[in-house]
C-alpha positions in Angstrom: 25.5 43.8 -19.6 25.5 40.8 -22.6 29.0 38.6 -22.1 29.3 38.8 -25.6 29.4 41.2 -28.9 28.7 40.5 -32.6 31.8 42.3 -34.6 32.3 41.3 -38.0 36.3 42.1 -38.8 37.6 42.4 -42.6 40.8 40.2 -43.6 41.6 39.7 -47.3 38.1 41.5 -48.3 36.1 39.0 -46.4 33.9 39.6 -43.5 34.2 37.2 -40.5 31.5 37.1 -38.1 32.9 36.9 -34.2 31.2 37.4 -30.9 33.4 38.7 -28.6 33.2 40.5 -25.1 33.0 43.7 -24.8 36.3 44.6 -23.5 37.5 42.8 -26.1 36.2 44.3 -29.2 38.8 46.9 -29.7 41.6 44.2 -29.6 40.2 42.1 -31.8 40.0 44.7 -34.4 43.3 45.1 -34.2 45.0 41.5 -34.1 42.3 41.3 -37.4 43.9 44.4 -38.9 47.1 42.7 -38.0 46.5 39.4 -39.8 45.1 41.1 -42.7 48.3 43.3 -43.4 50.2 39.9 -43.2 48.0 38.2 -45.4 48.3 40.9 -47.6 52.4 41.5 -47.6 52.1 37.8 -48.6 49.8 37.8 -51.0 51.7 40.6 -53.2 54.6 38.8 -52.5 53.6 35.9 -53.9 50.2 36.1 -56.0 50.8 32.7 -57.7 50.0 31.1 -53.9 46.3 30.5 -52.7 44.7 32.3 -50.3 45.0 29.0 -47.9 48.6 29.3 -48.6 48.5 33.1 -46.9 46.7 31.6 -44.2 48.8 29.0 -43.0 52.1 30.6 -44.0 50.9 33.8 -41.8 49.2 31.5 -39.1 52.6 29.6 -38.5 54.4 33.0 -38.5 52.3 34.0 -35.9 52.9 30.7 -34.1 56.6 31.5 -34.5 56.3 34.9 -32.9 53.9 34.0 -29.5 56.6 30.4 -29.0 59.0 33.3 -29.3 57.6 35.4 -27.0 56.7 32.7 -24.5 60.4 31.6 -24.6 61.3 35.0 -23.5 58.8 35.8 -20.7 59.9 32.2 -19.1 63.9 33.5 -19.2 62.7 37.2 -17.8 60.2 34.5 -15.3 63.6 32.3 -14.3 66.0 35.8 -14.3 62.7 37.2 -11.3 62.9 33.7 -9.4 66.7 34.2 -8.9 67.0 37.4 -8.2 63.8 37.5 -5.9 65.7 34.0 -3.8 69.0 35.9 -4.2 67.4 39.3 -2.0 65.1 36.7 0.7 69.1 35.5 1.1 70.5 38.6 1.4 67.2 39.4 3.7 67.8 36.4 5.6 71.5 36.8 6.2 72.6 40.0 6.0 76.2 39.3 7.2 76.7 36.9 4.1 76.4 40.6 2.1 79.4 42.0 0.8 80.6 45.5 1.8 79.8 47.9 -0.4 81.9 51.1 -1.9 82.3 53.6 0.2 80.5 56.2 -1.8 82.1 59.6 -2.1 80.5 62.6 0.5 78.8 64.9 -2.1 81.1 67.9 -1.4 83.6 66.0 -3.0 82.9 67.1 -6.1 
């Protein structure tokens, strides 16, 4: 089994040469079709600015979105920590649990 694939992906009519594993061959495709759309929203957007200009302009947008993203999982990451500390607590020392509501007996209703 070769660690690596040749691909060639298509963004702004050129052809870019990668070698990429096998497994990910499929996702590369994609974040390529991704970029290219980008490129291209910019591009018809502004057709006065260079191709270079799409490129960074796209490239720090995508930046933007993963510092974004990375922001979040670390809030979900800190949210897990306390919750997970708050249960060994209530695992530890179940007496420090409050009561809970009675609930009503299901012929109640």
């Amino acid at each position: 089994m070769a660690l690596e694939k040749s691909i060639q992906v298509t963004i702004m009519g050129r052809k870019y040469p990668l070698r990429v594993r096998p497994a990910d061959e499929a996702l590369m495709y994609r974040l390529a079709a991704v970029v290219d759309e980008k490129m291209q929203a910019f591009r018809a957007a502004h057709p006065e600015q260079p191709e270079l200009t799409a490129a960074v302009i796209v490239a720090l947008s995508l930046a933007e979105a993963l510092h974004e993203a990375h922001e979040t999982l670390r809030a979900l990451d800190a949210t897990l920590c306390e919750t997970v500390q708050e249960l060994l607590t209530l695992l530890e020392h179940p007496e420090s649990a409050a009561t809970l509501p009675e609930q009503p007996a299901s012929d109640a209703i």
